[in-house]
C-alpha positions as CSV (number, residue, x, y, z in Angstrom):
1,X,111.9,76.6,84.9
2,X,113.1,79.7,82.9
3,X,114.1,82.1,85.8
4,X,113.5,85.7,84.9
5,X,115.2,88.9,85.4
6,X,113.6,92.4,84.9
7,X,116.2,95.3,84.7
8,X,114.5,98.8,85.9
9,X,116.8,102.2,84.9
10,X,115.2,104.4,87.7
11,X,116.4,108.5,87.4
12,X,115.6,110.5,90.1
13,X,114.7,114.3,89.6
14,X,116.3,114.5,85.9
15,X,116.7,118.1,84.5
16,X,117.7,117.7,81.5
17,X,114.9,116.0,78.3
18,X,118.2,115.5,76.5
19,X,119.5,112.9,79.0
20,X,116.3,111.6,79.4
21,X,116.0,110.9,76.1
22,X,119.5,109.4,75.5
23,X,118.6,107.0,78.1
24,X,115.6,105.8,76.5
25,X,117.2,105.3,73.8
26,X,119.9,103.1,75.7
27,X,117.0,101.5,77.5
28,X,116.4,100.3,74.5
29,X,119.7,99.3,73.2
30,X,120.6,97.2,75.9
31,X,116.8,95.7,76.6
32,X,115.9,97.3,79.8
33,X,112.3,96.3,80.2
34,X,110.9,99.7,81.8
35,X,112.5,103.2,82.3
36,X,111.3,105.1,86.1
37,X,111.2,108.9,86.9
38,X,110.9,110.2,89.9
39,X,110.2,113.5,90.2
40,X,111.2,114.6,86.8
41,X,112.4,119.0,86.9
42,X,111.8,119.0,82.8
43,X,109.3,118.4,80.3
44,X,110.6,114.6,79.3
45,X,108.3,114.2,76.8
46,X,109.4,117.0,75.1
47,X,110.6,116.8,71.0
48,X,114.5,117.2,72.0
49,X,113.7,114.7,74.4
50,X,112.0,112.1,71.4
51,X,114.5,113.3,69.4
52,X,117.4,111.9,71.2
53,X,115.4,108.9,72.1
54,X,115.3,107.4,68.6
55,X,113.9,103.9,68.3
56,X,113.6,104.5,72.4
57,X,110.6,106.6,72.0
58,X,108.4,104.3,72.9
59,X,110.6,103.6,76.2
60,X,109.7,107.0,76.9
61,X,106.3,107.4,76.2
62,X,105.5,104.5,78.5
63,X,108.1,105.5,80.9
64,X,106.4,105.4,84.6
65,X,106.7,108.9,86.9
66,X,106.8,108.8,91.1
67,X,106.6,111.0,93.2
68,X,109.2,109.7,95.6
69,X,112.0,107.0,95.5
70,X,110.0,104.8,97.4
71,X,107.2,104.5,95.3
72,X,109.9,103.6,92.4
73,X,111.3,101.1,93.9
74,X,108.3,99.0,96.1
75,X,108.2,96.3,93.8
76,X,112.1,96.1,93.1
77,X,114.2,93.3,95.3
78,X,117.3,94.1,94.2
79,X,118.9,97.7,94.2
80,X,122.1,98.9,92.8
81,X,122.3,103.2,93.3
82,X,125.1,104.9,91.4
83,X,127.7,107.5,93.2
84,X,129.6,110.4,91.5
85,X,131.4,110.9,95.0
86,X,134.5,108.7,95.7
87,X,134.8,109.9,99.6
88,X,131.7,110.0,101.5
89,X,132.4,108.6,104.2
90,X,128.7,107.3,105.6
91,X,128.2,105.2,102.5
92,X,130.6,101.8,102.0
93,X,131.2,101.8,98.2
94,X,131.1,98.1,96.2
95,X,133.3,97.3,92.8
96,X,130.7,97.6,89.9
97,X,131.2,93.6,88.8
98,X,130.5,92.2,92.3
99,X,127.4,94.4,92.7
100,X,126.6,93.8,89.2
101,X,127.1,89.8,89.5
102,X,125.4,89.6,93.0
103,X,122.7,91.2,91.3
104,X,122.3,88.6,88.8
105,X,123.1,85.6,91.1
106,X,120.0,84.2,92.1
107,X,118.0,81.4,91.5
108,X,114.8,83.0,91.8
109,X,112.5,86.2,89.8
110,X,113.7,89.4,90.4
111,X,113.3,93.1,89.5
112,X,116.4,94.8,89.3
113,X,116.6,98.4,89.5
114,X,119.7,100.9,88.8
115,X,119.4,103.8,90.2
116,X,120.9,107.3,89.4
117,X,120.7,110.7,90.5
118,X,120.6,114.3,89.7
119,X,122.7,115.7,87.6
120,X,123.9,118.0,89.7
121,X,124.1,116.9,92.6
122,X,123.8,112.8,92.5
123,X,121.8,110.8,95.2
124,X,121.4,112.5,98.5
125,X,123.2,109.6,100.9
126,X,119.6,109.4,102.5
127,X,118.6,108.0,98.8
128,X,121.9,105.8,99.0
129,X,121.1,103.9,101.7
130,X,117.5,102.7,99.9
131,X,120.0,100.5,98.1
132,X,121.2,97.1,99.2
133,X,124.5,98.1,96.9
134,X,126.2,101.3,95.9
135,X,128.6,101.9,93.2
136,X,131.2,104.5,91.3
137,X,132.4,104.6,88.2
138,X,136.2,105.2,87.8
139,X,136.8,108.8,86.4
140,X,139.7,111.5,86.7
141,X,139.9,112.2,90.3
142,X,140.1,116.0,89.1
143,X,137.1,116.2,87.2
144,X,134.6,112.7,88.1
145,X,131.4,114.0,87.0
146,X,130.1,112.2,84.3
147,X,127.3,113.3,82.3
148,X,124.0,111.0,83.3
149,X,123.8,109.5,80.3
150,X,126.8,108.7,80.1
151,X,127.3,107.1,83.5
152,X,123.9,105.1,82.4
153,X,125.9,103.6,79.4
154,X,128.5,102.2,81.0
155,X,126.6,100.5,83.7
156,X,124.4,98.9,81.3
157,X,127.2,97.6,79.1
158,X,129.4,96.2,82.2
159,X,125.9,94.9,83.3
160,X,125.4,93.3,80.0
161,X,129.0,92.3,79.9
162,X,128.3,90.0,83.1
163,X,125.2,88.9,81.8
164,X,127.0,87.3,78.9
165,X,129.2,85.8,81.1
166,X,127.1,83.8,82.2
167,X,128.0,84.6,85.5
168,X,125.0,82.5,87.0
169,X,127.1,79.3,86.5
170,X,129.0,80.0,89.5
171,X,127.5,78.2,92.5
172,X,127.8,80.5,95.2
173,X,125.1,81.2,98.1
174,X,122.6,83.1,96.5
175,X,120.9,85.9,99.2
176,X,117.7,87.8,99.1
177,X,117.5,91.1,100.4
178,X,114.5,92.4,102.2
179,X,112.0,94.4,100.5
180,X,113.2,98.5,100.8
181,X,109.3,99.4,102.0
182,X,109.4,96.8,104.7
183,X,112.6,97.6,105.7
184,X,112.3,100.7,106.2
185,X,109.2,100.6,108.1
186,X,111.1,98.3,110.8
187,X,114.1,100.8,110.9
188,X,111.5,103.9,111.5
189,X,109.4,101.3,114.3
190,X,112.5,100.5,115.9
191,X,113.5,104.2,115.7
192,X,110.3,104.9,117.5
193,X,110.4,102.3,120.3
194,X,114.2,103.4,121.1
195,X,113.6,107.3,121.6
196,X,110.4,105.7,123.8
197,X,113.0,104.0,126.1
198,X,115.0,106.6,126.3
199,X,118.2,104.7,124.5
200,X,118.6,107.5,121.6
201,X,117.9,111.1,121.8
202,X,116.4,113.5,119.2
203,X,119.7,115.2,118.5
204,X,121.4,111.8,118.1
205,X,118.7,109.9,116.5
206,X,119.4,110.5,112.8
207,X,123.3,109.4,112.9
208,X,122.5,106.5,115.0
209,X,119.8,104.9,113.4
210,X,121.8,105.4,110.1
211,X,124.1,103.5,111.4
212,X,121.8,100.5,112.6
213,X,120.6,100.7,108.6
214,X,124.0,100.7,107.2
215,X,124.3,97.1,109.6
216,X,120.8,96.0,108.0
217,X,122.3,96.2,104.6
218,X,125.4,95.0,104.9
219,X,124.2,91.7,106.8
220,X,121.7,91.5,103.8
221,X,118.5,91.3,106.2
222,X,115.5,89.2,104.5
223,X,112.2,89.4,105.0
224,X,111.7,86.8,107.5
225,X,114.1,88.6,109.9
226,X,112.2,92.3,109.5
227,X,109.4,90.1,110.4
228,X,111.0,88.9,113.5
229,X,112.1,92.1,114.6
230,X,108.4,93.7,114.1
231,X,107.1,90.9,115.7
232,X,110.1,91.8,119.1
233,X,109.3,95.5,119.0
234,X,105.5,94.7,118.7
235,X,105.7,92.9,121.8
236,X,108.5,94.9,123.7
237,X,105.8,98.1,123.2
238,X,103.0,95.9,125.1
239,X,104.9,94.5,128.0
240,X,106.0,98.2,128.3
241,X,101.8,99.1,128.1
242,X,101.0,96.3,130.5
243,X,103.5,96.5,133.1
C-alpha cells in the first residue's frame, strides 16, 4: 500500500501579493499539493501577485482562504509553525531536520502543513502552540528576519532534501499527534472544569493552562488519550452535579 503524504504551505495574515506570489510559485516548484491563507491583509490575486507566481498561478487561483488558523489546519495531523524569534522563552524550539523527518516518519496518510506568519511580526506564540513542532531558521543574530518567501524556500528545500533521503527507511517508533481541533477543545474543557474547582484563578489561568498545553505537545498526546481525558472531566463535572 502506497502511503501518501500531502504537504500544505499555510500563511497567515500575508501583506504583501509579491510574497504571496513567490510562494506559489515555489509551491509549485517543490510540489506542494495546496497553498492556505488565512486572513490575507492584500489583494493576493492581484497581477504583481500572478506575475511573481509564474507557472504557480494556478497554485494561486485555487489557493483556499480561512478565516482563522483553526479552520486552516482542522484537517492537518501534522504541524510544523516557523519562528523568526531565537529567544522566546514560552515556546521550546526543534532543529529543522528532526521536525522535518518526524514529520515524514510515519507509516500511515498524512496532511502536513508548514506554517508561517506575518511578515512583520511572525506567529503570535498563541498561534505557536497550534503546532506539534516549531522551528528557526539560522540567520545573523543581528539582523534574523528573513523575507517570507524566502524563509518558505528554504524550508521546502531542506524538507525536500529529507524526502530524498529517504528518511522513512529508518525504523524508529512512528507517533501520531492528536488532532489540533480536538485538542484544543480538551485543553479549553479542562480549563473550564479547573477554574470550577477552584484550582486556577482568572488572573492565573492563561499562563497555567499554557503550560498544561506545552506538556500536551511535548508528550505527543493522541487522540485516544484527549478522548480519555473528555471522558474524566465529563464525569468529574457530574459526580460534582450529583453529589
Amino acid at each position: 500500500m502506497t502511503i501518501k503524504k500531502t504537504l500544505k504551505i499555510v500563511l497567515v495574515e500575508p501583506a504583501g501579493p509579491i510574497n504571496v506570489g513567490s510562494i506559489a510559485r515555489l509551491c509549485e516548484n517543490f510540489n506542494v499539493h495546496e497553498l492556505r491563507i488565512v486572513s490575507p491583509k492584500c489583494d493576493y490575486l492581484a497581477q504583481e501577485a500572478r506575475k511573481m507566481a509564474v507557472r504557480g498561478v494556478t497554485i494561486l487561483e485555487k489557493a483556499k482562504v480561512y478565516e482563522d488558523l483553526n479552520s486552516a489546519l482542522s484537517d492537518c495531523s501534522r504541524i510544523i509553525a516557523s519562528c523568526g524569534r531565537k529567544e522566546h522563552g514560552e515556546i521550546p524550539l526543534q532543529s529543522n531536520k528532526d521536525a522535518l523527518s518526524w514529520a515524514l516518519k510515519s507509516e500511515r496518510d498524512e496532511t502536513i502543513a508548514l506554517v508561517f506568519g506575518r511578515e512583520d511580526r511572525g506567529l503570535s506564540n498563541e498561534e505557536l502552540l497550534k503546532a506539534n513542532k516549531v522551528i528557526s531558521l539560522n540567520t545573523n543574530k543581528n539582523y534574523p528576519s528573513l523575507n517570507l518567501s524566502h524563509a518558505v524556500a528554504i524550508v521546502l528545500h531542506q524538507f525536500n532534501q529529507l524526502n530524498e533521503l529517504d528518511l522513512l527507511k529508518q525504523h524508529t517508533e512512528t507517533s501520531y499527534p492528536a488532532n489540533l481541533i480536538k485538542l484544543e477543545d480538551c485543553i479549553n474543557d479542562a480549563g473550564s472544569l479547573l477554574l470550577d474547582i477552584g484550582f486556577l484563578m482568572k488572573h492565573t489561568y492563561k499562563a497555567k493552562m499554557t503550560k498544561i498545553k506545552q506538556l500536551l505537545l511535548r508528550a505527543e498526546i493522541k487522540d485516544d488519550e484527549v478522548a480519555l481525558i473528555r471522558g474524566i472531566i465529563s464525569q468529574a463535572r457530574w459526580k460534582i452535579k450529583n453529589d
